[in-house]
C-alpha positions as CSV (number, residue, x, y, z in Angstrom):
1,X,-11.1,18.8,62.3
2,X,-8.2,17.0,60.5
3,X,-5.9,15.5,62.8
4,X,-2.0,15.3,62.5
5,X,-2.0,11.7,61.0
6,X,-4.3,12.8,58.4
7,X,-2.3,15.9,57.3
8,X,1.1,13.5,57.2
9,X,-1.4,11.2,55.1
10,X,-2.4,13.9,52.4
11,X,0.9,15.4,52.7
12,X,2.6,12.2,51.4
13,X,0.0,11.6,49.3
14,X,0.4,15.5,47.6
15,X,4.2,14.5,47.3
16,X,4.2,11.3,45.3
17,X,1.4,12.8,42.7
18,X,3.8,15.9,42.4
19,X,6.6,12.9,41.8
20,X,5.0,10.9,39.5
21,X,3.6,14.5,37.5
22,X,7.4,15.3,37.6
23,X,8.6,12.1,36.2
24,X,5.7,12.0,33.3
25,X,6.1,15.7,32.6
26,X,10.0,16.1,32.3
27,X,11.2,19.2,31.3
28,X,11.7,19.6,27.9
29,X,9.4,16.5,26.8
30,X,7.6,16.9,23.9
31,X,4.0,16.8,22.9
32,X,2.3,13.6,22.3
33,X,1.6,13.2,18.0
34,X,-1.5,11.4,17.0
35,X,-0.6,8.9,14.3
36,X,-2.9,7.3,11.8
37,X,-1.5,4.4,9.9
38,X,-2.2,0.9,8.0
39,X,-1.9,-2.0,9.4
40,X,0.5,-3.5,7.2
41,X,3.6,-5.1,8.4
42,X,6.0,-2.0,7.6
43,X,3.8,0.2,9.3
44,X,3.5,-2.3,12.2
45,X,7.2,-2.7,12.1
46,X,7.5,1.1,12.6
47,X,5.3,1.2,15.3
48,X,7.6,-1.8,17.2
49,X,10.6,0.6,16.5
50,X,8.8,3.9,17.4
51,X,10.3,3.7,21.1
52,X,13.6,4.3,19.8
53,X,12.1,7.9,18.7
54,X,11.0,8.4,21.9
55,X,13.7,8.0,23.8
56,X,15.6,10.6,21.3
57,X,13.2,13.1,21.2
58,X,11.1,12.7,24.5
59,X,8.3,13.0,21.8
60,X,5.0,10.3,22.9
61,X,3.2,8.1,20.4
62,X,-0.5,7.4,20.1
63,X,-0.9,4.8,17.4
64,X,-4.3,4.4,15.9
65,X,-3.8,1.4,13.6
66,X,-6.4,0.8,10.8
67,X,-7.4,-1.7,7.8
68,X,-6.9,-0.2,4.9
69,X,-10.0,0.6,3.4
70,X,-11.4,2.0,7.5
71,X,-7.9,4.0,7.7
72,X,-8.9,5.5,4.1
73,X,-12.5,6.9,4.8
74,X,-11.5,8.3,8.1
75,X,-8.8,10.3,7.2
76,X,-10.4,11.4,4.3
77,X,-13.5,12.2,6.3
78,X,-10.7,13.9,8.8
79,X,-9.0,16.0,7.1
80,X,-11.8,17.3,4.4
81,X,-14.0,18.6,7.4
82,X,-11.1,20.1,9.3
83,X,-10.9,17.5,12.0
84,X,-7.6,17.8,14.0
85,X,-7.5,13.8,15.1
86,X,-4.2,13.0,13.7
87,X,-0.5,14.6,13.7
88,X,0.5,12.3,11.1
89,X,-1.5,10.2,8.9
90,X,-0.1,7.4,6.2
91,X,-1.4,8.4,3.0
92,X,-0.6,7.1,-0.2
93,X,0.5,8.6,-4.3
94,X,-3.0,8.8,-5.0
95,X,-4.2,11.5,-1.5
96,X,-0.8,13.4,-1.5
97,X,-1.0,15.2,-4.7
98,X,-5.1,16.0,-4.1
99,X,-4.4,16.7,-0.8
100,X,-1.8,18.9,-0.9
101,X,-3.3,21.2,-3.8
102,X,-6.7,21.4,-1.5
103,X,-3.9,22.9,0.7
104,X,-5.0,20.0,3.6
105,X,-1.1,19.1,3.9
106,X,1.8,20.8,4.9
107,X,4.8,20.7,2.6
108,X,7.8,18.9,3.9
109,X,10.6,19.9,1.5
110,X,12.9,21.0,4.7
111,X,13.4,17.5,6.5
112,X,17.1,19.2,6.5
113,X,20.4,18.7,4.1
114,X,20.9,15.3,5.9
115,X,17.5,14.0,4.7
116,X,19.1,13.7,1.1
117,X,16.2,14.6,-1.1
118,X,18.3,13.2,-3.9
119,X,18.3,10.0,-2.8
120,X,14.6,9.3,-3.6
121,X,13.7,7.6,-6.7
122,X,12.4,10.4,-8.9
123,X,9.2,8.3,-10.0
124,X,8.5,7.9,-6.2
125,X,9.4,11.6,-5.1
126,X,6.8,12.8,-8.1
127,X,4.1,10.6,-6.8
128,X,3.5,12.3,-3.4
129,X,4.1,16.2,-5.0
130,X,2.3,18.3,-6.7
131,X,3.5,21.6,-9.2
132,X,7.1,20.1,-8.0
133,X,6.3,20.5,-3.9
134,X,6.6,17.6,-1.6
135,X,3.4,16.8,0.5
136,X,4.4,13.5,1.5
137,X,7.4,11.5,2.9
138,X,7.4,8.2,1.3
139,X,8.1,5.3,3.9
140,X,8.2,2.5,1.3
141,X,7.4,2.2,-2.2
142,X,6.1,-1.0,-4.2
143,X,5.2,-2.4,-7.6
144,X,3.9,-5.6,-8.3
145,X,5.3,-9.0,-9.5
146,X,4.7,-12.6,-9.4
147,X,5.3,-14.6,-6.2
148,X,5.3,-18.6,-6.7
149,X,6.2,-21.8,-4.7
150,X,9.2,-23.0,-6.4
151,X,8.7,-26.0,-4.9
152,X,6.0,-27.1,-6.5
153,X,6.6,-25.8,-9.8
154,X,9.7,-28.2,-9.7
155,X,7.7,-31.2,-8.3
156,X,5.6,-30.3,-11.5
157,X,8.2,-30.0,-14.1
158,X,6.8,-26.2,-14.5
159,X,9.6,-23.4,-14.5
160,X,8.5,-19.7,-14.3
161,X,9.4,-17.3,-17.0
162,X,10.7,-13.9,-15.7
163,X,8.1,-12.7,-17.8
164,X,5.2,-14.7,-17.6
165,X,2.3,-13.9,-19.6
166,X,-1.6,-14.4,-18.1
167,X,-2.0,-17.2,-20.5
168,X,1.3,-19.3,-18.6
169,X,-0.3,-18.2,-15.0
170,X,-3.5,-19.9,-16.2
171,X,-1.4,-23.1,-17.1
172,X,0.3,-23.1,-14.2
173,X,-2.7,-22.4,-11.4
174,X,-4.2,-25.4,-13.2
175,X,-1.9,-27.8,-12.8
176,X,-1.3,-26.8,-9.3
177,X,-4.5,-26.6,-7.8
178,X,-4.8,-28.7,-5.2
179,X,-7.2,-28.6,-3.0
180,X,-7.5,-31.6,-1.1
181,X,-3.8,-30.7,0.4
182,X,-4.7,-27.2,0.8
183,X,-2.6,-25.5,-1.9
184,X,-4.7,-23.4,-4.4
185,X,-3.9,-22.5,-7.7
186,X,-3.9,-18.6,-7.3
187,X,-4.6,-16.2,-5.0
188,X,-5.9,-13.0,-5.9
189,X,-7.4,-10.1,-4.4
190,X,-11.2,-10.2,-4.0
191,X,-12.4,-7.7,-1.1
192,X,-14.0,-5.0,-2.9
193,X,-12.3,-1.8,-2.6
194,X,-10.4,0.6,-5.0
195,X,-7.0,-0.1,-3.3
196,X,-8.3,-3.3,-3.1
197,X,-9.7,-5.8,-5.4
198,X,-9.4,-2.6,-7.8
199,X,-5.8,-2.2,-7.1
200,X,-4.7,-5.5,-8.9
201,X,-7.5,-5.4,-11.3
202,X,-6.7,-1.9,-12.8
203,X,-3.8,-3.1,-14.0
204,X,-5.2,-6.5,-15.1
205,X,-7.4,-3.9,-17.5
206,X,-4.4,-2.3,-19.0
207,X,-2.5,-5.6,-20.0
208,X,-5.2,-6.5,-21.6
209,X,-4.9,-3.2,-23.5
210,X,-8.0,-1.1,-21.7
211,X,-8.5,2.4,-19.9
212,X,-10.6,3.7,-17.7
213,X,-11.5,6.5,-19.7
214,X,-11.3,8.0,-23.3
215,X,-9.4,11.5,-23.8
216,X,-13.1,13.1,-23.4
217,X,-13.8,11.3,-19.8
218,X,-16.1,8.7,-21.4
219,X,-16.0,5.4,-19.4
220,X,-14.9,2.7,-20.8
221,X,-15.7,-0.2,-18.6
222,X,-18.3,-2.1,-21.2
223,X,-15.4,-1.7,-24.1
224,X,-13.9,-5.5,-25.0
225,X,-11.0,-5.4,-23.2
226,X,-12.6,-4.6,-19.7
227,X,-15.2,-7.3,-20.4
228,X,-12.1,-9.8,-21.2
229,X,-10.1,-8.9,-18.5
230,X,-12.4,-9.2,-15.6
231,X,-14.0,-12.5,-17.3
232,X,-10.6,-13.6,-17.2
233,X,-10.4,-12.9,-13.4
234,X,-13.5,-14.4,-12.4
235,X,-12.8,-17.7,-14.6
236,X,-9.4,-17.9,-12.7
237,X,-10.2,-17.4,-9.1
238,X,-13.6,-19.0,-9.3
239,X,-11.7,-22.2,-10.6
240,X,-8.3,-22.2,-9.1
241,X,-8.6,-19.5,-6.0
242,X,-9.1,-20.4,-2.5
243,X,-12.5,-20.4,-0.5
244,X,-13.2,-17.1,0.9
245,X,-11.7,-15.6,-1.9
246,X,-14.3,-12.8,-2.7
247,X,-13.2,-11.0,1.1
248,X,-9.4,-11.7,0.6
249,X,-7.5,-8.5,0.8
250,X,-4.0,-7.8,0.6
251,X,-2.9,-9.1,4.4
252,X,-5.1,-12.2,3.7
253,X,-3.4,-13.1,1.1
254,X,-0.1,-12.7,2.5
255,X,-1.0,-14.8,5.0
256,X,-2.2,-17.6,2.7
257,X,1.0,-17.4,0.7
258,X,2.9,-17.6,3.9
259,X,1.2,-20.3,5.3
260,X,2.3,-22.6,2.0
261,X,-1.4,-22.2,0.6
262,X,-1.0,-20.5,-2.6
263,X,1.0,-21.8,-5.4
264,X,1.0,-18.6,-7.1
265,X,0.0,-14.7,-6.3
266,X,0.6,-11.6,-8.1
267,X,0.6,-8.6,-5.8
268,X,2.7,-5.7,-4.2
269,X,6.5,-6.0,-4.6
270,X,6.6,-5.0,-0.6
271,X,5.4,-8.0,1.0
272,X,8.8,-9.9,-0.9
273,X,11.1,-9.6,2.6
274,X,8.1,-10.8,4.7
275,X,8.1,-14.3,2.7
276,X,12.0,-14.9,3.1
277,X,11.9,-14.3,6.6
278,X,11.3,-17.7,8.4
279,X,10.2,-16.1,11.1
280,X,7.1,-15.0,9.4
281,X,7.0,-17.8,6.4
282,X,6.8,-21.3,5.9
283,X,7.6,-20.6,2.3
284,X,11.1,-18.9,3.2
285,X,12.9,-21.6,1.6
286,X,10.5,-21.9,-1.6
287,X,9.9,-18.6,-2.8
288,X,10.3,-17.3,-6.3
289,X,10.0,-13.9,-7.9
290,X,9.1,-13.0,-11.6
291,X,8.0,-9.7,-13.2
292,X,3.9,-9.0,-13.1
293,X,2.2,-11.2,-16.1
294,X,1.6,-9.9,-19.6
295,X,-1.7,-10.2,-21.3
296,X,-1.8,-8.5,-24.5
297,X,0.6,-5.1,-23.8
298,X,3.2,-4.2,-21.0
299,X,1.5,-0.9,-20.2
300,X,0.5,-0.7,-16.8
301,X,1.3,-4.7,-15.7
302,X,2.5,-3.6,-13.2
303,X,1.5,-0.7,-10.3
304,X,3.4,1.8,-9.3
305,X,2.6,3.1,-5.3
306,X,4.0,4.5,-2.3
307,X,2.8,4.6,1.2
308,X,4.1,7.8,3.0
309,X,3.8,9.8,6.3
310,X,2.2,13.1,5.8
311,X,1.1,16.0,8.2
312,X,-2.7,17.6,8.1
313,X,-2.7,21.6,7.8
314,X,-4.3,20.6,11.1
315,X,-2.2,19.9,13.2
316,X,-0.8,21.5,16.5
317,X,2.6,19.9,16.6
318,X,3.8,20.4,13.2
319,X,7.7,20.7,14.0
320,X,7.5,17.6,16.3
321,X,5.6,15.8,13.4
322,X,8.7,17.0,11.4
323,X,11.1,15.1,13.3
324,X,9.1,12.2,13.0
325,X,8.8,12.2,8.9
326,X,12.7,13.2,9.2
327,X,13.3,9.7,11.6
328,X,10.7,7.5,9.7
329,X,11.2,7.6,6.1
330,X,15.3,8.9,6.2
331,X,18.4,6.6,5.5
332,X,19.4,6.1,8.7
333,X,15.8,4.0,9.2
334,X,16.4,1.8,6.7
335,X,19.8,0.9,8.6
336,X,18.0,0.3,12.3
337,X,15.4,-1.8,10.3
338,X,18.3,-3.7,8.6
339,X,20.5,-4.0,11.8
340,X,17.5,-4.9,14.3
341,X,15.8,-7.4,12.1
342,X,17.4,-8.5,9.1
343,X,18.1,-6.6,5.8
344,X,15.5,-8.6,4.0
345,X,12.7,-6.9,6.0
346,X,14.2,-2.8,5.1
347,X,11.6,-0.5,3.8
348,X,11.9,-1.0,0.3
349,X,11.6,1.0,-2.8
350,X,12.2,4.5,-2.2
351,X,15.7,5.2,-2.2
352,X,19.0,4.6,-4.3
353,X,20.9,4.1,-1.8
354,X,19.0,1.0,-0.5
355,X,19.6,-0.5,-3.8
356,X,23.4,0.3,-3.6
357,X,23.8,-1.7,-0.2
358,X,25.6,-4.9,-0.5
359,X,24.2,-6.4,2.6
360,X,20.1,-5.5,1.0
361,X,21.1,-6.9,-2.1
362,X,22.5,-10.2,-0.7
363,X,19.6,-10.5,1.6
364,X,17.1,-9.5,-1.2
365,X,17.9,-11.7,-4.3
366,X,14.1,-9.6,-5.7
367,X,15.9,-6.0,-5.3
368,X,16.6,-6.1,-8.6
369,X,13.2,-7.0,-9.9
370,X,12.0,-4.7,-7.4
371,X,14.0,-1.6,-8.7
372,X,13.2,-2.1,-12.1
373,X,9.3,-2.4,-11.9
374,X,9.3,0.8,-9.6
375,X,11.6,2.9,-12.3
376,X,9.5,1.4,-15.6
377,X,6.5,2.5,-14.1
378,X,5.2,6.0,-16.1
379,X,2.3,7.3,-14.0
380,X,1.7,9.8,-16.9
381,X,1.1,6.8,-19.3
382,X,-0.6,3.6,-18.1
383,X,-2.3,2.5,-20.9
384,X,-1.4,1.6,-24.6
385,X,-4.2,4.2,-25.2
386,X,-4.0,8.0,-24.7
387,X,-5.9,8.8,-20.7
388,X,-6.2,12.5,-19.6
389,X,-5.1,11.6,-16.0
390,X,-2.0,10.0,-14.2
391,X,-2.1,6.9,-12.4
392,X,-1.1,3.1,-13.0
393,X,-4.2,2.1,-10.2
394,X,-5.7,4.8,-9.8
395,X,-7.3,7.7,-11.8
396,X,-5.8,10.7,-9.8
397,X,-8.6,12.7,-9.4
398,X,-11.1,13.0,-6.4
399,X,-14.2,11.3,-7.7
400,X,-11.6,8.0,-8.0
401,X,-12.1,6.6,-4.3
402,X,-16.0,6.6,-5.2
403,X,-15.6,5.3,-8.6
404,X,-13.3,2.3,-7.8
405,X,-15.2,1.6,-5.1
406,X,-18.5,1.4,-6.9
407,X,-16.7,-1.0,-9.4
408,X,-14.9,-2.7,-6.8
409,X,-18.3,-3.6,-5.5
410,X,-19.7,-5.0,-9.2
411,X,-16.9,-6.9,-9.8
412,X,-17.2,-8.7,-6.6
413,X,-20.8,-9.1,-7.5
414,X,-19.9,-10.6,-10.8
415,X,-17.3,-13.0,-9.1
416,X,-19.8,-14.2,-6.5
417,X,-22.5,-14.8,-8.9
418,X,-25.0,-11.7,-8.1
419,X,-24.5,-10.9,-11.6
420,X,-23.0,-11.8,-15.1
421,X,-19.6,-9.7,-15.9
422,X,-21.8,-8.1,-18.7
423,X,-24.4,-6.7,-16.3
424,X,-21.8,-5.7,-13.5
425,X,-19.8,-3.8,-16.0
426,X,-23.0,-2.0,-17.1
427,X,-23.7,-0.9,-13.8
428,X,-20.2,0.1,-13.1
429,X,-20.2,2.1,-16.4
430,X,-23.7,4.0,-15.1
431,X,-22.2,4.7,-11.8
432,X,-18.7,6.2,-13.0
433,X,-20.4,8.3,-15.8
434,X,-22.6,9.7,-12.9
435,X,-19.3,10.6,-11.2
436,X,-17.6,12.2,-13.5
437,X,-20.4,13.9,-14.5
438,X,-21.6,15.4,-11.0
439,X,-17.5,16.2,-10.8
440,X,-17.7,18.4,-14.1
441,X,-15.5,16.3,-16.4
442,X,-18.2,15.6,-18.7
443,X,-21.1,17.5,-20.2
């Protein structure tokens, strides 16, 4: 039998749990959105921010925050089986347009009038569409350039073309290598990976006047100017990179440069803000910007990419994840990044209006290098040579996450020393014809 002290016990225990349900349940909350992102510093940014979403829409966050390469083979592994894990993912120019003709994505072309389509740069607006549809928000967009201590360029008697060719960045890692005082010549990336190692090194290929692949989908990775190119990398890293170099990924080597370890990196255009804020760098003071090195032709120097927030066919809460794209990736973003931590550190690359704000452009003397690599870029035409697929770092068809992989993998083989550049390139040539042939593109 329950006595009276026990009832006024269970009682006040019933009461609080109905409390606490009513406080975590509020009417008119909103579901929680499973989000899958990068862990790159924008996207780490947004998810410091995120609270301020909450608190307008009563909407809850789960963040499940990935390296690149893991967030890549899960959401592709996601959403290509049907899985229903994620409310938003962060996908890049190269998924959105697969994705959204496999139907995996739902369109957002009605973010609302006040989302100002119109403001997107129309080279970043065509790389996450497909047959003229959006499938993608983009949250920032990058190219590549050439970051460099001006310091020690100065202490050298160097200077630093605007546009430097390979030849000059060879010079200059040379004479700046220094490894006894921890400063290395170049860093590059190394971790094998086609948004990765491959990343940088696709466009390495094309300045030296290469292609993936002929009109007829014949590889071309034993051809001389493959052969030259990545010879050229392994030379220049091997001699003048840091220790480690062969698992140095993008974040790595931000953090080198930021640290005051690498004289010289060419990389993506977005990590620019990160390196004046000194905050986050020692360099903040020393940093210099110049267009992405020329070997032999412009085509395809320089990348041209967007990260963006997209929503699975998947998902349950498809007009919550709505308001999410519309508060993530839409001017007035760009403002609360600028107000709350500094203009310098505003998503970058996607929109004109960004590049008409006095207060970016004097916190951003690399806007204007910036904006011009991201508008020069033609996705349709990366090479000198005629290619039957779009993409500056990428081949934009399916079989491409397999195929740079496979060659990510080689080169880093060749670079290490498990094989000659010859042999890896042979290998990678046998493993992307086997691709594209099991995918149908050749006979």
């Amino acid at each position: 039998m329950t006595s009276g002290k026990h009832i006024l016990l269970w009682l006040g225990a019933a009461t609080g749990a109905i409390l606490s349900a009513l406080v975590l349940y509020r009417p008119g909350a909103g579901p929680e959105l499973t989000i899958g992102t990068v862990n790159n510093a924008d996207m780490i940014l947004m998810q410091r921010l995120s609270s301020e979403f909450e608190k307008q829409s009563g909407i809850r966050l789960n963040w499940v925050v990935l390296g690149e390469n893991v967030l890549r083979q899960r959401l592709t592994v996601d959403i290509a089986t049907g899985g229903n894990t994620f409310d938003v993912i962060t996908i890049g120019s190269y998924e959105a347009p697969l994705w959204g003709a496999r139907n995996w994505l739902v369109p957002v072309d009605d973010l609302g009038a006040d989302y100002d389509y119109d403001d997107l740069f129309a080279v970043v607006r065509q790389g996450v569409s497909y047959k003229g549809k959006m499938y993608a928000a983009p949250f920032y967009a990058e190219s590549s350039f050439t970051y460099y201590r001006k310091d020690l360029f100065e202490k050298a008697g160097l200077e630093m073309p605007e546009q430097p060719s390979y030849e000059q960045i060879r010079r200059f890692a040379a004479r700046l290598h220094a490894p006894a005082h921890n400063v290395y010549g170049i860093c590059l990336r190394g971790e094998p990976g086609w948004g990765q190692n491959m990343a940088y090194l696709g466009t390495l290929v094309y300045t030296f006047g290469g292609r993936w692949v002929d009109m007829k989908w014949q590889p071309q990775l034993t051809t001389p100017p493959w052969v030259e190119a990545i010879r050229f990398y392994v030379d220049l890293l091997r001699n003048y990179g840091p220790p480690g170099a062969s698992t140095n990924g993008h974040n790595e080597n931000r953090a080198l440069f930021a640290n005051g370890n690498c004289a010289i990196w060419v990389d993506a255009t977005s990590a620019a803000g990160y390196f004046l804020d000194p905050n986050q760098s020692r360099v903040a003071r020393t940093t210099g910007f110049a267009r992405a090195p020329i070997a032999k032709v412009p085509n395809g120097a320089a990348w041209a990419w967007s990260w963006a927030l997209a929503i699975p066919r998947s998902s349950r809460h498809v007009r919550e994840a709505k308001q999410f794209l519309r508060w993530a990736t839409g001017k007035q973003y760009v403002t609360l990044v600028g107000k709350r931590f500094g203009w310098v550190l505003a998503p970058p690359g996607t929109r004109k209006s960004t590049y008409e704000n006095p207060a970016y452009l004097r916190a951003a003397p690399f806007a204007r290098l910036v904006r011009d690599a991201i508008l020069a870029a033609d996705l349709t035409k990366p090479s000198a040579l005629p290619v039957p697929y779009i993409g500056i770092q990428y081949m934009g068809i399916p079989e491409f996450q397999a195929i740079g992989t496979d060659v990510g993998q080689e080169v880093s083989a060749a670079f290490t020393g498990g094989e000659t550049v010859e042999r890896a390139l042979q290998l990678a040539q046998t493993e992307t014809e086997r691709e594209l042939r099991r995918g149908g593109y050749l006979k």
